[in-house]
N, C-alpha and C positions, 0 to 999 in steps of 0.2 A: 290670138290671145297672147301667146309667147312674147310675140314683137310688141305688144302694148305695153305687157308689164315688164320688157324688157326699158322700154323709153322710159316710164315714169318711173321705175326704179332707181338711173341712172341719173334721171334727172334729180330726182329725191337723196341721193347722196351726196351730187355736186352742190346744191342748195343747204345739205347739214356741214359741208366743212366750212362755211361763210364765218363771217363775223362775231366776234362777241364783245353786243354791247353792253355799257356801263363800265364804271372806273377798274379797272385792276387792283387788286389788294394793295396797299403799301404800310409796313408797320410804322405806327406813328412816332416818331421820333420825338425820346426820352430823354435830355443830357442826362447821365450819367456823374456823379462826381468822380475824382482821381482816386480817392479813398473815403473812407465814411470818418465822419467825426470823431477825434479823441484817436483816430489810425497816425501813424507818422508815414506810411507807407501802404499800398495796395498789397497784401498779401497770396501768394499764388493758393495756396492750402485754405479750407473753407470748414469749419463747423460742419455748414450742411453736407458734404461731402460721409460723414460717419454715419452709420446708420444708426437708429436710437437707443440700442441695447450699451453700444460704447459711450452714449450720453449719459444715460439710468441703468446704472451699473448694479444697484439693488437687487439681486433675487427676487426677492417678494413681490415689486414695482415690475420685473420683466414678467411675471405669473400674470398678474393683471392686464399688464395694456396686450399680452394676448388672448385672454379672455375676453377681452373687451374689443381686439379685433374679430374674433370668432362669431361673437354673440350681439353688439350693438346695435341698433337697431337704427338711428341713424345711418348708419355705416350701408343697413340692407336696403335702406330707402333711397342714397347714392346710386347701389350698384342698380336699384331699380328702374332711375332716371336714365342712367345711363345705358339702360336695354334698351327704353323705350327709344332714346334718341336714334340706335341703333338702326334699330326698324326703322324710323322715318327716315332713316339716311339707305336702306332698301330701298323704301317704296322709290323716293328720289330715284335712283339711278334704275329702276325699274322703268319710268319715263324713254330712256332711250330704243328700249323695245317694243317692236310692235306688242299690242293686245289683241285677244283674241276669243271672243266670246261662241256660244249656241244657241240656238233657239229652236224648241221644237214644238208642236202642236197638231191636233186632230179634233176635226168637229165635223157635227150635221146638224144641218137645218135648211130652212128654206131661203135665198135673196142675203148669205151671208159666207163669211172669212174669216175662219178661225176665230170665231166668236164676235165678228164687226159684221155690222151692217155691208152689203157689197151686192147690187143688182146681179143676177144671174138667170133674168129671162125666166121665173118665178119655177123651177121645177124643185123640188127638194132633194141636196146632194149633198156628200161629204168634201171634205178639206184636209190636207193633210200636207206639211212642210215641216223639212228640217236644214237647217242652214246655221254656216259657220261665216264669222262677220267678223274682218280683220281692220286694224287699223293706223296708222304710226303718223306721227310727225317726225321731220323732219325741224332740226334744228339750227334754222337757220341764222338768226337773230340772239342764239345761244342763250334764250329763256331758261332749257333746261342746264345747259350747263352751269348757268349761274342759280338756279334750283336747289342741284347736287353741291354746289359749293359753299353755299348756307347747309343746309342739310350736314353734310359732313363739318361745319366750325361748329353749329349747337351741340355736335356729338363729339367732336375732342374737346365741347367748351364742358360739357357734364362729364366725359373723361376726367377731365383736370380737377375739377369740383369732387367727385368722390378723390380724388388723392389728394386735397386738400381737405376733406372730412376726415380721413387717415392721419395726416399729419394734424389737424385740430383735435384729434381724439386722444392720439397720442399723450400732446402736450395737456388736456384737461384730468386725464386720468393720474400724471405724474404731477402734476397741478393739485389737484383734491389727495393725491398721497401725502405729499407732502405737507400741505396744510394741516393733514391727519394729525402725521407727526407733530407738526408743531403745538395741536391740541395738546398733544398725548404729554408733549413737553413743558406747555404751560400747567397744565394738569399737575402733575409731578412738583412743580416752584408753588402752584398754593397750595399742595398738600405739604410740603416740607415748611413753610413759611407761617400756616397755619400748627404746625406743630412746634413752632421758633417761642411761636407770642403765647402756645400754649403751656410752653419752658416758662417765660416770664410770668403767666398768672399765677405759676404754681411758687414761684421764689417771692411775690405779691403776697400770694394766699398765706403764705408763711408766715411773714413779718406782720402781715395784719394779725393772724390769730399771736404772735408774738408779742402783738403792743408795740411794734417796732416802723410799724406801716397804716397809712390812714385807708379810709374804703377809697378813697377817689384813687389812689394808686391802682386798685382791683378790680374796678369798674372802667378805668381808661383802658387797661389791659383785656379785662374781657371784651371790651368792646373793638378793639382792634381784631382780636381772634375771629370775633365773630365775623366782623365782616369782611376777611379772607377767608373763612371759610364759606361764606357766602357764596363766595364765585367757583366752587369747585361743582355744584348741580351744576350750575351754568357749563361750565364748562364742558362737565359730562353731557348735557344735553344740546351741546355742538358738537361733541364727538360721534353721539349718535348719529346726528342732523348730515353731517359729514359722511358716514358709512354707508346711511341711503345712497347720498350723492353718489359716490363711488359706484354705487349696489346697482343704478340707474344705469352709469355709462358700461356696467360688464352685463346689459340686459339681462340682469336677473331681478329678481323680488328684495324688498329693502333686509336688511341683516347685517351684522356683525363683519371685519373685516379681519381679516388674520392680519399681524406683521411683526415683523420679530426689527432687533435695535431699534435707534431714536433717531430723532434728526441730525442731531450733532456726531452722528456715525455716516451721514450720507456724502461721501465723497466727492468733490466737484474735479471737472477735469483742471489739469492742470493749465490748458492754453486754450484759449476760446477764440482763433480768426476767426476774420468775417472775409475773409477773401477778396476779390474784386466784385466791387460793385455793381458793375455793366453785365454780369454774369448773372445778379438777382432776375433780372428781368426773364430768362431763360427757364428757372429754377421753381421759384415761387407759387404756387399752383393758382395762386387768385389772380394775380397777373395773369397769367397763361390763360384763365377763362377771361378776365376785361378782352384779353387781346382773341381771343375766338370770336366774343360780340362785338368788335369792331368786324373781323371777318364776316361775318355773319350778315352786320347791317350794310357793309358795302355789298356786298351780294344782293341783297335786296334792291337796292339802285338798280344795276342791272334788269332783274326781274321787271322792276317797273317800269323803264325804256324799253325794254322788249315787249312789253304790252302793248306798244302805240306802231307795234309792224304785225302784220298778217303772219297769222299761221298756215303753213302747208304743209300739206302731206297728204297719206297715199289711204285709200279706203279700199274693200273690196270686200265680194260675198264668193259663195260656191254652194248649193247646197239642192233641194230637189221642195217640188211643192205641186200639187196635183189636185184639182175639182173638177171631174169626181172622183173617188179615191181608188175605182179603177184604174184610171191612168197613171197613177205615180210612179210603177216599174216600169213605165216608157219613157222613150228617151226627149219625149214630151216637156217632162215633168223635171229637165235639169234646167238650174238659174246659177249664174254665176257672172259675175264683174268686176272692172278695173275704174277706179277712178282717183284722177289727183284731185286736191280739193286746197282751195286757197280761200280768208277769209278775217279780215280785219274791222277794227273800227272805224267809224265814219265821224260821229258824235256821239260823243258823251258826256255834252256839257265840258266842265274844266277836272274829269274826275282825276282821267290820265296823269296830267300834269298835277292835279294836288296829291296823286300816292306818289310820285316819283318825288316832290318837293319835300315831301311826309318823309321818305325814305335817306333822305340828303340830310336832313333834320336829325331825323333818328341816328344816322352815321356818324354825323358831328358828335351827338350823344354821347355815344360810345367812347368815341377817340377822345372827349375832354376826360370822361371817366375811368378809362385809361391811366390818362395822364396822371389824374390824380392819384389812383391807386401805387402807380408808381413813387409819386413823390410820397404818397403816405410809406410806401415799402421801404425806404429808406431812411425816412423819420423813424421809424418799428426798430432797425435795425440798431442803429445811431441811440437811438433810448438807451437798447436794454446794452451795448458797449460803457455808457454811459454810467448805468446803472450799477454795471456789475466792478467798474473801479472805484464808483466813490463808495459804493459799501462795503469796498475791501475795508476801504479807510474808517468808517461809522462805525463797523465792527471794534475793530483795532481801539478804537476810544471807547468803546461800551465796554468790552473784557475788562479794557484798566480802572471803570467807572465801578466795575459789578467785585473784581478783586478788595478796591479802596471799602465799597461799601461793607462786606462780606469781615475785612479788618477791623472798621467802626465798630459791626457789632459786637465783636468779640472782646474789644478793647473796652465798649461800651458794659459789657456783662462784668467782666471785670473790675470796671472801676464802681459800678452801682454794688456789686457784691463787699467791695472793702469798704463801702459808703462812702467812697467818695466824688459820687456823682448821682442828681436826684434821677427818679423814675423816668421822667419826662426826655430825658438824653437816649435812656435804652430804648423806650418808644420811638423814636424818632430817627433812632439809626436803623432801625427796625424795618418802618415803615419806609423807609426809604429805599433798601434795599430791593423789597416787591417788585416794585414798578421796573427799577432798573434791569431785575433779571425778565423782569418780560419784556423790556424795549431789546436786548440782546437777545432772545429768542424772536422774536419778530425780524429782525436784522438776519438771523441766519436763515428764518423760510425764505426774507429776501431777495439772498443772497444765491437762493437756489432758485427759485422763481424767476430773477434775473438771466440765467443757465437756459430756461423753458422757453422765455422769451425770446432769447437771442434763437436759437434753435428751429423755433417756429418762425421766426421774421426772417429765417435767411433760406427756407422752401428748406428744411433737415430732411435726409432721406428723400431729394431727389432719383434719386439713381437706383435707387431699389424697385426691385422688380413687385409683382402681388405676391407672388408666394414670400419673399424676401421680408416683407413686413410682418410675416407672424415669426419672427424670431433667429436666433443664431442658428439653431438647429435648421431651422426650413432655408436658411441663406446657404450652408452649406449643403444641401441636397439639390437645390438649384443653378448650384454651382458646375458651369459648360464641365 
């Protein structure tokens, strides 16, 4: 018995170090540009390189996005996927060892085996067997190896996916803060605005009860008040609408959100690289999962070439089995064997070849999907560069737009008070004004929004470890 399973043993190892069919991985090749759009030069230093605390320097903002990494529920249905892939990247490498199951059973009766039918010369006896049933293959054709090598890219491909849930989370919860603000700051311009036009109905209401002003003067002016103040429910009832939002991504129940200062208190950094380009690709977490499922679907190529060769390997039992159940303490009653076993397809119609063609297909897939995520990654980046110079500049002309108006009206109070300007002028530098100071608040959420974007499009907080992402505090405790 020794010398049997010494041969097939040794045969069974020479046959697992063979071949592995199907293509080898190769990462699909991205050009890269020299520098991104609006760069004069490739920069060594990157934005994403900071972690997000040195981005959203706010107090209140670093409260939340760990609340919101603690609590998100998203974020727990990440870490879930990526348990499970876990596991399936076990089972995978579990393949290369033998299994090894039992079997045990006792019966009586008459012309039968452990409960089957079995001629036994008609006397009525028992049956009794216990036996252990080993099995392995040998990997020859390197099926499994290319098994475990899908197995393990779907599991650093959900890896990458929850830290790109992290970093999406991030940037949404400083995203809805910020918007916050800019409620809380439009809020503020129609309640001041609506108390401007409330000044004027009252210097109106004057000169009307004076005989010095007609009703159309005190009717265009209420009417103006009114509807700016119209838009302050509104408003409020997006500040609410907002708070949920918020209330959602810190998985708690909808409510009220604390925050102390305004928008026009929230500091932007002062220098925003984008680093080298050719470095996104590395970085980026959505990338990193395109590029697992191209891993992944070239594996499968593999898997389905190795279908159309024989599998072998080594089978054997040991165990004891006895009718009648007398005999089973005799040395009668031992069973045990060695067997190699080999075993492929013959025909199967064209299945073979259409999963492997299926799988060539699906690889392609991948690899064009890829590509494009790529070139969309550097479009994302290339935007928000974009974005965040020319609003330096929109700004810069809205302040001196929102100053000029802000003078109108003053010059305009003035000259309609010595009478020498009709009603229709102070209305009208009035109403002007409105709009402008909310295209300047719009331009500042922008402006920081621009900040988010760039940050998210260039994988920010790469390099941070799990614990690193709840904060300064945990980056420093995790610190070698």
């Amino acid at each position: 018995m020794r010398g049997v399973c010494a041969v097939l043993l040794a045969g069974a190892l020479a046959l697992s170090s063979g071949c592995v069919v199907g293509p080898n991985y190769q990462r699909p090749k991205v050009p890269a540009p020299p520098a991104y759009r609006e760069q004069t030069a490739a920069e060594s230093a990157s934005m994403a390189d900071l972690p997000w605390w040195s981005v959203f320097q706010d107090e209140t903002l670093q409260g939340l996005v760990r609340t919101a990494i603690a609590n998100n529920l998203d974020l727990r249905v990440a870490a879930a996927r990526v348990e499970q892939a876990r596991q399936l990247s076990i089972q995978a490498r579990s393949q290369y060892l033998p299994g090894v199951i039992y079997t045990t059973g006792i019966s009586e009766g008459q012309n039968e085996s452990l409960g089957s039918p079995a001629p036994q010369n008609g006397p009525r006896q028992g049956t009794a067997s216990i036996l252990l049933q080993g099995s392995w293959e040998a990997d020859v054709w390197g099926r499994i190896r290319r098994s475990n090598e899908y197995a393990l890219a779907v599991y650093m491909g959900t890896e990458q996916a929850r830290r790109g849930v992290l970093l999406s989370l991030v940037s949404s919860v400083a995203t809805a803060y910020y918007e916050l603000l800019d409620l809380d700051l439009r809020l503020d311009i129609a309640r001041r605005t609506t108390e401007s036009f409330r000044g004027s109905l009252d210097i109106f209401q004057q000169r009307l009860e004076g005989g010095t002003a007609s009703r159309l003067e005190t009717s265009r002016a209420r009417a103006a008040m009114e509807q700016t103040a119209a838009s302050i429910p509104d408003l409020e009832r997006q500040i609410a609408f907002k708070e949920n939002e918020i209330g959602v991504l810190l998985g708690s129940l909808p409510g009220p959100i604390a925050r102390k200062g305004t928008l026009l208190e929230q500091t932007l950094p002062p220098e925003v690289p984008a680093g080298v380009p050719s470095t996104l690709l590395e970085r980026r977490p959505d990338l990193l999962v395109a590029e697992q499922q191209v891993r992944a679907a070239n594996a499968q190529i593999g898997i389905a070439t190795a279908n159309f060769f024989p599998r072998i390997g080594l089978t054997t039992f040991f165990g004891r089995q006895s009718s009648p159940l007398a005999e089973f303490t005799t040395g009668h009653a031992s069973m045990w064997g060695v067997a190699g076993l080999a075993g492929g397809p013959v025909w199967e119609g064209w299945t073979l070849r259409a999963q492997k063609r299926q799988a060539v297909a699906a690889r392609d897939e991948a690899r064009a999907a890829y590509e494009q995520a790529a070139l969309s990654a550097f479009r994302d980046v290339s935007n928000a560069l974009i974005a965040r110079e020319k609003l330096e500049a929109v700004r810069e002309r809205q302040m001196a737009a929102v100053k000029a108006y802000q003078e109108a009206v003053d010059v305009a109070q003035q000259r309609y008070s010595a009478g020498k300007s009709s009603y229709y002028e102070l209305l009208e530098t009035q109403q002007e004004l409105f709009p402008a100071e909310n295209a300047l608040a719009q331009t500042e959420l922008d402006r920081r929004l621009a900040i988010i974007q760039l940050y998210e499009a260039l994988g920010g907080g790469w390099n941070l470890s799990d614990a690193q992402w709840n904060g300064p505090a945990a980056a420093k405790t995790a610190q070698p």
